[in-house]
Backbone as JSON Lines, residues from 0, in Angstrom:
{"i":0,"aa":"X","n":[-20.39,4.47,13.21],"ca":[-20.77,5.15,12.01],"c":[-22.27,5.46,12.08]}
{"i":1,"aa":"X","n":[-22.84,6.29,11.96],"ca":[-24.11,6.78,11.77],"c":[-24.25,7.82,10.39]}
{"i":2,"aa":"X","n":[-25.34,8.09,10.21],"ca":[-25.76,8.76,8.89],"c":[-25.15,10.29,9.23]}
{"i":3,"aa":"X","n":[-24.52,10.46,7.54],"ca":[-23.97,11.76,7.5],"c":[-22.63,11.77,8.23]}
{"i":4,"aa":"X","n":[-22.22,11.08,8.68],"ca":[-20.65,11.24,9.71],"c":[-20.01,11.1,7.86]}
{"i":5,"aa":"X","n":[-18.56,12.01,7.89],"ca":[-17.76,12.67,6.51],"c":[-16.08,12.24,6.86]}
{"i":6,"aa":"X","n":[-15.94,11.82,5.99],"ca":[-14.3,10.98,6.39],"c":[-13.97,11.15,4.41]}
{"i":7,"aa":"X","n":[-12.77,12.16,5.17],"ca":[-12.0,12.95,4.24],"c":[-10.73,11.35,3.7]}
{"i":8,"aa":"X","n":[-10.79,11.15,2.49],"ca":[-9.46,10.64,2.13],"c":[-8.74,11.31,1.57]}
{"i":9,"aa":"X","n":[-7.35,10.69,2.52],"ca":[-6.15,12.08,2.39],"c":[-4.42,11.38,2.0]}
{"i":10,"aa":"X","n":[-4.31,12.14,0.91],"ca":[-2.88,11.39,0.32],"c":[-1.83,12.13,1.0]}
{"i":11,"aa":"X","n":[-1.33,11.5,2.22],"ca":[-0.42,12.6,2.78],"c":[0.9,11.62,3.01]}
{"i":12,"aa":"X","n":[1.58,10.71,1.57],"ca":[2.7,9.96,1.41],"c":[4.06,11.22,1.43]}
{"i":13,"aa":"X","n":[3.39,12.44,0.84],"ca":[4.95,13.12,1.01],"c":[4.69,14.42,2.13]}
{"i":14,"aa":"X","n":[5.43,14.5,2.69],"ca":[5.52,15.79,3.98],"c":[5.11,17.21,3.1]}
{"i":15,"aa":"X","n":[4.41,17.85,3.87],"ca":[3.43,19.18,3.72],"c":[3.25,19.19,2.28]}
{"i":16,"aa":"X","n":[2.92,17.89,1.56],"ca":[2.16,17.91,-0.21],"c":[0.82,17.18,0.63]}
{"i":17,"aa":"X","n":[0.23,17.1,1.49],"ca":[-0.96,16.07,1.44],"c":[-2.04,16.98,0.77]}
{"i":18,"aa":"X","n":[-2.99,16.34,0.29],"ca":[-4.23,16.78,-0.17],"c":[-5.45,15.51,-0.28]}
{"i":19,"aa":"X","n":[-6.77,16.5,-0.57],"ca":[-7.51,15.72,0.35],"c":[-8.27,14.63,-1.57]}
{"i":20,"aa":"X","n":[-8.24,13.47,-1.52],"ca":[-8.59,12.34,-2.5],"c":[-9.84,12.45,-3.2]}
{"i":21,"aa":"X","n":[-10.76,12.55,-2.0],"ca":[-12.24,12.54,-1.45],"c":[-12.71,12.22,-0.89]}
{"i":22,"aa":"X","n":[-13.72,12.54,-0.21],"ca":[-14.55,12.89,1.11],"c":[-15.89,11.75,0.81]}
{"i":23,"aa":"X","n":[-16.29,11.07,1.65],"ca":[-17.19,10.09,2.05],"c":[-18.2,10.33,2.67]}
{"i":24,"aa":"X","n":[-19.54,10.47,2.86],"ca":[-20.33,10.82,3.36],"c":[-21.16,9.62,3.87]}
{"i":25,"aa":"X","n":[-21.68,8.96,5.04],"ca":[-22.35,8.26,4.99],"c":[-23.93,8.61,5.04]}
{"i":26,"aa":"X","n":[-24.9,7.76,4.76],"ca":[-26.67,8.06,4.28],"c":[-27.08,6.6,4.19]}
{"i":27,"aa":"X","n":[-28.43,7.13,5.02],"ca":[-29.45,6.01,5.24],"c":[-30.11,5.92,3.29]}
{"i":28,"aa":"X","n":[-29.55,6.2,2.3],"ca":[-30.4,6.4,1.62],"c":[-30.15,4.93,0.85]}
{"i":29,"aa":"X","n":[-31.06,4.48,-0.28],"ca":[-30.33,3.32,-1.22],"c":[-29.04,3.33,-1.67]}
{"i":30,"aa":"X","n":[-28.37,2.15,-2.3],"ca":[-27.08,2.61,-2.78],"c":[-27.51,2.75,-4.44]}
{"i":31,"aa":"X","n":[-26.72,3.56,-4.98],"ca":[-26.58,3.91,-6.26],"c":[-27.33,2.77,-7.13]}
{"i":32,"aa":"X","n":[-26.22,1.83,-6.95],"ca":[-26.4,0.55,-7.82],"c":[-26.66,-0.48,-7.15]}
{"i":33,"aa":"X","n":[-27.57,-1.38,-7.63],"ca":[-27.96,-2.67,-7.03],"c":[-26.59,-3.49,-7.02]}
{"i":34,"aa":"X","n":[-25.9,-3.82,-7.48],"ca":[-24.96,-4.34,-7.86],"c":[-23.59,-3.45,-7.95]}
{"i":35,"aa":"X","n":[-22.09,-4.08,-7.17],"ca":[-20.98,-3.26,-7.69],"c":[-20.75,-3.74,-8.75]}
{"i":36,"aa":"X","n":[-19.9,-2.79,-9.48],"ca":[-19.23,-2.38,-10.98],"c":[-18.6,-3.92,-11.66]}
{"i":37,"aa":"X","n":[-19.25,-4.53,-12.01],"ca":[-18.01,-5.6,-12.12],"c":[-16.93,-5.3,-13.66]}
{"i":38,"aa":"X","n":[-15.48,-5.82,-12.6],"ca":[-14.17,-5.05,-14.02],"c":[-13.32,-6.49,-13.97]}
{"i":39,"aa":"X","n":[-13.39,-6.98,-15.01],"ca":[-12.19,-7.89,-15.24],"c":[-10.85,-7.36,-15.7]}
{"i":40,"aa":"X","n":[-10.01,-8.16,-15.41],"ca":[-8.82,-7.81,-15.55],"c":[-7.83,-8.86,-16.6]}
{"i":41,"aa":"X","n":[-7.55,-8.52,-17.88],"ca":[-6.8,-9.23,-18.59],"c":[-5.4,-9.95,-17.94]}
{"i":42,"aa":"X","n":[-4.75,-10.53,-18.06],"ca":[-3.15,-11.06,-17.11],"c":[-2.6,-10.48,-18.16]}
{"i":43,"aa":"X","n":[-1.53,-9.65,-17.87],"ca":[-0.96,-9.21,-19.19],"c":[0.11,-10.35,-20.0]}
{"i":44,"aa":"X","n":[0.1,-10.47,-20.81],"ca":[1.03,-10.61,-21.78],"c":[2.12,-11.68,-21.41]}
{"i":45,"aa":"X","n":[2.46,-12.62,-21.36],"ca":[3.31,-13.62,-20.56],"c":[4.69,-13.48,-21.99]}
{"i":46,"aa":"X","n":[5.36,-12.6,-21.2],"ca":[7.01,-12.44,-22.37],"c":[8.19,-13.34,-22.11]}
{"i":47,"aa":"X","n":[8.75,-14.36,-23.06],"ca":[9.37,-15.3,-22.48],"c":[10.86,-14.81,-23.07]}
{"i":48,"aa":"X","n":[11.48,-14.55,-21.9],"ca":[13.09,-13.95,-22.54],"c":[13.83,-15.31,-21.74]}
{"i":49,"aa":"X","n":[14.98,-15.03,-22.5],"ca":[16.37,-15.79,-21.69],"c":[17.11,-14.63,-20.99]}
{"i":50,"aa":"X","n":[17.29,-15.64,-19.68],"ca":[18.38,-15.01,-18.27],"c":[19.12,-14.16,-18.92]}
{"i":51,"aa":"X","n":[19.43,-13.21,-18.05],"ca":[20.88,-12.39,-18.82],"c":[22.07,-12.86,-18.61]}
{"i":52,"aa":"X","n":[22.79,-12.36,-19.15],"ca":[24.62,-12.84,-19.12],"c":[24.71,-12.06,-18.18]}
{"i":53,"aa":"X","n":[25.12,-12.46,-16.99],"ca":[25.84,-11.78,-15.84],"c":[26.93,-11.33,-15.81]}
{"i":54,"aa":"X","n":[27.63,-12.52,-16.4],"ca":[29.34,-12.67,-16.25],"c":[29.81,-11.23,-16.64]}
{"i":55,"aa":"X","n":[29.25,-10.01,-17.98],"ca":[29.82,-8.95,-18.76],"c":[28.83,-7.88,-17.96]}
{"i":56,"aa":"X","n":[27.95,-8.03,-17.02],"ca":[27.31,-7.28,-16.79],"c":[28.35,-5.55,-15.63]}
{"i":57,"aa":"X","n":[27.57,-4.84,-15.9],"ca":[28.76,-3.7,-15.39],"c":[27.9,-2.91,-13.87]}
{"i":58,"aa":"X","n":[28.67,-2.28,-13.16],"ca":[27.32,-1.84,-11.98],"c":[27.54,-0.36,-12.44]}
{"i":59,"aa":"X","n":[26.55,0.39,-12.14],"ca":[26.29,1.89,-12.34],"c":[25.17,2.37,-10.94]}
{"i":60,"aa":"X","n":[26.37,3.26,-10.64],"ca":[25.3,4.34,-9.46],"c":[24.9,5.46,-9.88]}
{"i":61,"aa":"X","n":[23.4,5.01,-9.61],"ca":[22.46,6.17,-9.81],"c":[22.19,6.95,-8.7]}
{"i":62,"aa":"X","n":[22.1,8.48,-8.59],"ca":[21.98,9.5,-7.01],"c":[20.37,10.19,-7.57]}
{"i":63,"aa":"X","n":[19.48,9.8,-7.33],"ca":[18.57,10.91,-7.48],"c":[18.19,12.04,-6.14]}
{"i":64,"aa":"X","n":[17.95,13.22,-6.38],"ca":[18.52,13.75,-5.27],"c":[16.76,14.99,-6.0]}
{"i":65,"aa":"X","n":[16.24,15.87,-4.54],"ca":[15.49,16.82,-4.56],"c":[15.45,17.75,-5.93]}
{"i":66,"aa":"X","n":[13.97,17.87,-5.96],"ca":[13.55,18.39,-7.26],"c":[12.93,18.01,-8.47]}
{"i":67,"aa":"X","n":[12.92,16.62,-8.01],"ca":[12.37,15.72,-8.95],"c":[10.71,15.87,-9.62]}
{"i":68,"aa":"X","n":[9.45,16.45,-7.95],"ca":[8.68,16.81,-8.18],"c":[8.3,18.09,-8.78]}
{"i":69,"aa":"X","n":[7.25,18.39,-9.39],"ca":[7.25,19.89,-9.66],"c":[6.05,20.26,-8.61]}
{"i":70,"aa":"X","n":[6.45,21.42,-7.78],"ca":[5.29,22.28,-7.27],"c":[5.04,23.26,-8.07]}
{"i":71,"aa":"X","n":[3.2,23.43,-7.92],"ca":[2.84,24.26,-8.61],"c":[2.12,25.32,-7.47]}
């Protein structure tokens, strides 16, 4: 890595949809912030249910099939 070398981030999870995230530049210069961002994170919500009844439970097939995304 040296100064100024550019490294594209690229979301390319689905075939010919990739596009580019953003681009990285490296620089001898200071960083922004003395310090990174600090983010806490709450634990969400602890929900206490009872097991389900299996015994009446029923199976269902689901087909999802092309088209789901929209191209624009």
């Amino acid at each position: 890595m040296s100064p100024d070398d550019r490294y594209a981030v690229v979301d390319d999870f689905y075939d010919g949809l990739s596009y580019t995230l953003t681009n990285l530049v490296y620089g001898e210069n200071a960083p922004l912030r003395a310090h990174p961002l600090r983010r806490t994170f709450e634990p969400a919500a602890q929900i206490h249910c009872r097991s389900p009844d299996l015994t009446t439970a029923e199976r269902h097939e689901i087909v999802l099939q092309g088209g789901m995304m929209v191209r624009e």
